[in-house]
C-alpha positions in Angstrom: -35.7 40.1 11.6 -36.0 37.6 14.4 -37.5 35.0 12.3 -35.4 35.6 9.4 -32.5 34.7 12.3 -34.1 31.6 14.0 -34.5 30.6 10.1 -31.0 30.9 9.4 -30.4 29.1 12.8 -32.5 26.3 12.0 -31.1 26.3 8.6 -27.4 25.7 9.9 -28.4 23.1 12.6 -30.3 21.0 9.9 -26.9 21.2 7.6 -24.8 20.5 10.6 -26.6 17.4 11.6 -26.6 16.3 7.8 -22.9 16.5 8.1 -22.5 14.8 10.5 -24.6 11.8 9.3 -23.1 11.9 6.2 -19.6 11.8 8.2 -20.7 8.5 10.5 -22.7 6.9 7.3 -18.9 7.3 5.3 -17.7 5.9 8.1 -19.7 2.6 8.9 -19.6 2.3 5.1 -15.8 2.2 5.3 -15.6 0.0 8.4 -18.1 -2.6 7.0 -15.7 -2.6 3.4 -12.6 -3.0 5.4 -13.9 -5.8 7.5 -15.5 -7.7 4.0 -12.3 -7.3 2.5 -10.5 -9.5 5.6 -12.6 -11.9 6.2 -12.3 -12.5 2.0 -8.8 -12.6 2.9 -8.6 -14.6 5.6 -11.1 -17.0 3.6 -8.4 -17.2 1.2 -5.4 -17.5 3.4 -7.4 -20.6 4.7 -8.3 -21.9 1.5 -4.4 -21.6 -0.2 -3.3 -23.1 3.1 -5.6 -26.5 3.4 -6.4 -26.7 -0.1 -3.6 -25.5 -2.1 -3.5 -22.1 -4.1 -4.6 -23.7 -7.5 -7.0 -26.1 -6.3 -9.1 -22.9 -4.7 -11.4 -20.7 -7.2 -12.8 -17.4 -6.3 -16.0 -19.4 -5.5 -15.2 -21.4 -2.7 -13.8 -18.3 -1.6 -17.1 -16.8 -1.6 -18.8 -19.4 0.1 -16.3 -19.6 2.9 -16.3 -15.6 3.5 -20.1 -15.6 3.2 -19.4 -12.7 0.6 -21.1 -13.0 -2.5 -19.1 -13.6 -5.5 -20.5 -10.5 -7.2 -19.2 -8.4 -4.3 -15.4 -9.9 -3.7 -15.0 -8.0 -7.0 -15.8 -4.4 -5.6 -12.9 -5.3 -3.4 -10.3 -7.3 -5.6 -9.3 -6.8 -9.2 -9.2 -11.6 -9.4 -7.9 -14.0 -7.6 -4.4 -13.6 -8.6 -4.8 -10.0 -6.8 -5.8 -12.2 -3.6 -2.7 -14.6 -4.2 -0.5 -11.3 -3.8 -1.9 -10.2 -0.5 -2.1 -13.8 1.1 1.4 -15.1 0.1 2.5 -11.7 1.0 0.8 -11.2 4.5 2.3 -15.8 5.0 5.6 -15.1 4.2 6.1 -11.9 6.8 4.2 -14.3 9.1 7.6 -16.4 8.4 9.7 -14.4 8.8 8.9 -12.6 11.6 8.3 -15.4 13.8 11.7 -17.0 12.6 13.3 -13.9 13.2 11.6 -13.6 17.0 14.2 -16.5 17.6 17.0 -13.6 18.1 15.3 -12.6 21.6 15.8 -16.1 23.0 18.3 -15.9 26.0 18.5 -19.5 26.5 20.3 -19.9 22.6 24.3 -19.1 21.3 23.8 -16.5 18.4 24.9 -19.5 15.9 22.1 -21.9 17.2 20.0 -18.8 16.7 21.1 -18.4 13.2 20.3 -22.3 13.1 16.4 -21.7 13.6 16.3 -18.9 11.0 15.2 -21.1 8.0 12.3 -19.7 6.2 11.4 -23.4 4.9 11.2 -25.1 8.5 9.7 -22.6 10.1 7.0 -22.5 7.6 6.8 -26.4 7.7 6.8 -26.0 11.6 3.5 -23.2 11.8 1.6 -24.1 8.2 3.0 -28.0 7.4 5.1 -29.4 4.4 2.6 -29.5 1.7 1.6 -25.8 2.0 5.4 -24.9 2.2 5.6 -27.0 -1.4 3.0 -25.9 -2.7 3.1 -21.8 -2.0 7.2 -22.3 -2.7 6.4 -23.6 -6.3 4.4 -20.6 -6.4 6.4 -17.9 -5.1 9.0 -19.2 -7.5 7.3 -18.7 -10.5 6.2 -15.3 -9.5 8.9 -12.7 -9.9 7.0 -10.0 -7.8 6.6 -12.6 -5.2 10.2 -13.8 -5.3 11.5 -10.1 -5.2 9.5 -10.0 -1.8 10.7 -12.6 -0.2 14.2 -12.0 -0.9 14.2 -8.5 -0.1 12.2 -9.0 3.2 15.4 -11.4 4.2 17.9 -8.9 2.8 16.2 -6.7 5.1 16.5 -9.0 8.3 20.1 -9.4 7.9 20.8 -6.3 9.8 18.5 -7.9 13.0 21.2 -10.8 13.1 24.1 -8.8 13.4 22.9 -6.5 15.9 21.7 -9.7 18.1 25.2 -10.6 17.8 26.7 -7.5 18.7 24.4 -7.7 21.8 25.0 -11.5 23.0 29.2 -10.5 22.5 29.4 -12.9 19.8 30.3 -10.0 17.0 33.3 -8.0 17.8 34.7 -7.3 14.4 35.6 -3.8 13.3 33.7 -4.5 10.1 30.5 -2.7 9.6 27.1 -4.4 9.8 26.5 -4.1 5.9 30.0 -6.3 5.5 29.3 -8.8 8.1 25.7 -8.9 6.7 26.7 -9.6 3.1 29.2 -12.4 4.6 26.3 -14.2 6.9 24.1 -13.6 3.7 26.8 -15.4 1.3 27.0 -18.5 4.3 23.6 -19.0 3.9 23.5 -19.1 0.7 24.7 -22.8 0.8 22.7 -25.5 1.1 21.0 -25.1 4.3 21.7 -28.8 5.8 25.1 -28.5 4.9 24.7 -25.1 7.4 23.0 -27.3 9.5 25.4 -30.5 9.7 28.3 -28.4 10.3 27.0 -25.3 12.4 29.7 -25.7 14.8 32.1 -25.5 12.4 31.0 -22.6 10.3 30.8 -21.1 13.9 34.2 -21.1 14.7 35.4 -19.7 11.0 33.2 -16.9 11.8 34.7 -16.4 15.1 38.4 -16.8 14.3 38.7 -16.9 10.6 40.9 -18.4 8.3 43.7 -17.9 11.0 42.5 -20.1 13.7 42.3 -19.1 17.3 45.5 -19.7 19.3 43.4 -21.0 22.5 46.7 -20.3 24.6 46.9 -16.7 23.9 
């Protein structure tokens, strides 16, 4: 009987310890795909950026990742599946580093609204000819497009809550009103917003009406 027990005993240490190798092989397995799949990414990212989204094949790709070609398609469907996940992961870059521009003390909230443009801050972090050329892309991707523009739908809200905080927004008006009217400013051509940023300041102050400075 005491056999038959260290038997069973052995038995169920030998299946616990394949368990757990199994667990930590599944594990390294994952970890090692996960860290192929970003440094294809990040290949890519640098690739779109210095040489322009077109002008890159999957190849280079390859080459600069130090994955083999064979294996970057275990991870991505093509290269337009890369295009998604770099412009994606560029344009939040954007954005969020524009929008980081609320949390300056040393700016008015309308001189904070000035640094918010998507196209010079990407100019300012990736240059002008990667701004062109993943702009002409973006456009003529509709999945792309819808990203973009919901992402700054989205960030509306961040503004008017920056202004509520520096005591620039008073209004009675709910954030999704005052949103939709900063949204429709900036609609306009952007320099024109630019030019005139002291103006367009003081009609969003005091409105139509005018502010009665002797009040």
């Amino acid at each position: 009987m005491s056999i038959k027990l260290n038997n069973l005993s052995l038995y169920l240490t030998f299946m616990i310890l394949f368990d757990v190798r199994k667990v930590v092989f599944k594990i390294r397995r994952e970890r090692k795909k996960e860290l192929n799949r970003q440094k294809i990414i990040a290949a890519a990212k640098k690739l779109f950026l210095r040489k322009g989204i077109s002008a890159t094949n999957v190849r280079d790709i390859s080459t600069v990742s130090g994955i083999s070609y064979v294996t970057m398609y275990k991870y991505f469907y093509d290269k337009n599946d890369l295009i998604q996940i770099v412009c994606r992961e560029v344009i939040d870059e954007v954005i969020n580093y524009a929008y980081s521009q609320l949390n300056n003390e040393n700016l008015t909230f309308f001189e904070k609204l000035h640094r918010l443009s998507f196209k010079e801050t990407f100019e300012k972090i990736y240059g002008t000819t990667a701004f062109i050329d993943f702009s002409n892309y973006i456009n003529s991707d509709k999945k792309l497009a819808v990203y973009i523009n919901q992402r700054i739908n989205n960030s509306w809200i961040k503004i008017v809550e920056a202004g509520r905080q520096d005591g620039f927004i008073h209004a009675s008006a709910s954030d999704e009103q005052i949103c939709k009217f900063l949204s429709l400013i900036f609609k306009l051509d952007h320099n024109e917003v630019k030019k005139n940023i002291n103006e367009y300041g003081e009609l969003f102050l005091y409105g139509l009406a005018g502010h009665n400075k002797n009040k």
